[in-house]
TORKOL-4160 file (C-alpha; in steps of 0.2 Angstrom, whole numbers, padded with zeros to 4 digits, m for minus):
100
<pt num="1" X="0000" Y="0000" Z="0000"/>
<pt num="2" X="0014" Y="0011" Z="0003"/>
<pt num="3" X="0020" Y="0009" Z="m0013"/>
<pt num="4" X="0007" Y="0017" Z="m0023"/>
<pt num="5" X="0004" Y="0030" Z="m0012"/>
<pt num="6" X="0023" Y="0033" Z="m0015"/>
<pt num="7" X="0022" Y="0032" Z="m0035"/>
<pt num="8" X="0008" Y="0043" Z="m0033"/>
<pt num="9" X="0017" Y="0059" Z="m0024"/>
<pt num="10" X="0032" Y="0057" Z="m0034"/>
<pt num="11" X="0036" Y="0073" Z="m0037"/>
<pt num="12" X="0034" Y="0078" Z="m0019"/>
<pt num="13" X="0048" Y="0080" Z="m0005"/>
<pt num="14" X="0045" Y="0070" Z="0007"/>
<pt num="15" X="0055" Y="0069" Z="0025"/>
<pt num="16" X="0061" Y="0057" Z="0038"/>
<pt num="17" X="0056" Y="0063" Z="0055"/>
<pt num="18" X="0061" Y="0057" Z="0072"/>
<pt num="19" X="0047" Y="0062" Z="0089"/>
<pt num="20" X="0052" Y="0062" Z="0105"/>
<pt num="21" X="0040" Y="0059" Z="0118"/>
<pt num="22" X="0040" Y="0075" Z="0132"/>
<pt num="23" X="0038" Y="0063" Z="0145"/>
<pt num="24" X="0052" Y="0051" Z="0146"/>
<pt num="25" X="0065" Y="0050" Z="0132"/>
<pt num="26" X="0056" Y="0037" Z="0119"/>
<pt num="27" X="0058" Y="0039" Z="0100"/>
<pt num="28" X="0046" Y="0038" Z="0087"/>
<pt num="29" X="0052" Y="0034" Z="0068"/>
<pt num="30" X="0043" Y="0038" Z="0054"/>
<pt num="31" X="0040" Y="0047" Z="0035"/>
<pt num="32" X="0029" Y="0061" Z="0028"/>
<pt num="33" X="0026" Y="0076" Z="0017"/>
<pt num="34" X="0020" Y="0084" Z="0030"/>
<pt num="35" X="0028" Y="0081" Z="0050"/>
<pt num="36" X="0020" Y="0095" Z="0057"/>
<pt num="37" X="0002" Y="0087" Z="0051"/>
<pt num="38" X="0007" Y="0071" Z="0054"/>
<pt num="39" X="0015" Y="0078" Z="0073"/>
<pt num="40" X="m0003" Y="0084" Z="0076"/>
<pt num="41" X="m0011" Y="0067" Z="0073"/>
<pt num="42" X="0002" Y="0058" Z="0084"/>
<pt num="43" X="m0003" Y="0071" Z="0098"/>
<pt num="44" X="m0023" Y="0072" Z="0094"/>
<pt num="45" X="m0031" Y="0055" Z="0085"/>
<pt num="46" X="m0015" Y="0042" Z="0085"/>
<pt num="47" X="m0018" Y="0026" Z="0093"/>
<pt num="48" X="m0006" Y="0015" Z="0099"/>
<pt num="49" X="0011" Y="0018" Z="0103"/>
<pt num="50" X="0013" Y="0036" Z="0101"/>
<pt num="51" X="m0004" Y="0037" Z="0110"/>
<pt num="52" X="0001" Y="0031" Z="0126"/>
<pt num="53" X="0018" Y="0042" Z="0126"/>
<pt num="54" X="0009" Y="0060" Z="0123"/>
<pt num="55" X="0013" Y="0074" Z="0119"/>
<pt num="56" X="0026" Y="0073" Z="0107"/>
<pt num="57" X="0039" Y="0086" Z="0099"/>
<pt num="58" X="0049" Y="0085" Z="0082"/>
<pt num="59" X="0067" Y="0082" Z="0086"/>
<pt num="60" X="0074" Y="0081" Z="0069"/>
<pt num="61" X="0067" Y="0080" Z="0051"/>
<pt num="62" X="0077" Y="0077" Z="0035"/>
<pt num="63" X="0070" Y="0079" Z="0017"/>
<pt num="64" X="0072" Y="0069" Z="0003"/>
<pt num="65" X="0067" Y="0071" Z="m0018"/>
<pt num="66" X="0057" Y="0054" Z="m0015"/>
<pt num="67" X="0046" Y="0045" Z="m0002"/>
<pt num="68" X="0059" Y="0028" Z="m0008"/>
<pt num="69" X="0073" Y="0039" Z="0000"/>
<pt num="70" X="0064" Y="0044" Z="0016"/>
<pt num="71" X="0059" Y="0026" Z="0018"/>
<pt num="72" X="0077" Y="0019" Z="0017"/>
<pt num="73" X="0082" Y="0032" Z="0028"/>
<pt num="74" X="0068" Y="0028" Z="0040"/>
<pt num="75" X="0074" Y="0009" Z="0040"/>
<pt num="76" X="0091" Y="0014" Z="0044"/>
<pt num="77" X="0087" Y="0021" Z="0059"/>
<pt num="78" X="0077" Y="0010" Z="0065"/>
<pt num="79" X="0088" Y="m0005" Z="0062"/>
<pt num="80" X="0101" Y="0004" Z="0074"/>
<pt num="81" X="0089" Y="0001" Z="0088"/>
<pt num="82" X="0101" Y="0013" Z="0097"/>
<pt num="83" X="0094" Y="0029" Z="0107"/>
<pt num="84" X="0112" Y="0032" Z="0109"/>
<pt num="85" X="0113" Y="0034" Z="0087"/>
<pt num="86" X="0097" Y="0042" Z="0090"/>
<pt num="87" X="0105" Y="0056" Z="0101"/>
<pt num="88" X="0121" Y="0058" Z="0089"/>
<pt num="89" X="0110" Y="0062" Z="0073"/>
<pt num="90" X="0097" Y="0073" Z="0082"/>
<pt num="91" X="0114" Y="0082" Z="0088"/>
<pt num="92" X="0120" Y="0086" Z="0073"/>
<pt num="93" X="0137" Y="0074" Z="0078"/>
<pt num="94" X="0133" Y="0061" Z="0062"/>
<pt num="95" X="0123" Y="0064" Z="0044"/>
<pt num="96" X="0109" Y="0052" Z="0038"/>
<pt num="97" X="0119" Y="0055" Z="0021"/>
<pt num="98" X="0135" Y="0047" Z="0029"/>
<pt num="99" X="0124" Y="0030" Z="0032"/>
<pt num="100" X="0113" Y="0029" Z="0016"/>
């Protein structure tokens, strides 16, 4: 399903995004041509995970030509399963370009 909606937007930027819960330090990975709409609905109607961590705040955002790139960049991340690597790249101390 993502695919198509993918091939559809093509021409669209589209941006890796990473959310930190304001209550305890929890990360939440993920993709869209808009992270400020898509930060409202993880604080108002999101169910689940980012539901139960509320409210949350954009800690970093990187932009891509393609949703293909933000999506490799987003499965990336979340291999490291590392809020240690987590920290460095919010911090500016490595580059999503250096890993892709």
């Amino acid at each position: 399903m993502l695919i198509a909606v993918c091939n559809f937007f093509m021409t669209m930027n589209y941006y890796f995004y990473i959310l930190r819960s304001e209550q305890i330090e929890i990360y939440y990975y993920g993709l869209s041509d808009d992270p400020d709409r898509r930060l409202d609905y993880h604080n108002s109607e999101s169910k689940g995970f980012t539901q139960r961590y509320r409210p949350w705040c954009i800690v970093f955002r990187y932009g891509f030509a393609t949703c293909e790139e933000a999506e490799a960049a987003e499965r990336l991340v979340k291999g490291w399963k590392s809020k240690k690597m987590t920290r460095l790249l919010i911090n500016g101390i490595i580059r999503i370009n250096d890993y892709l």
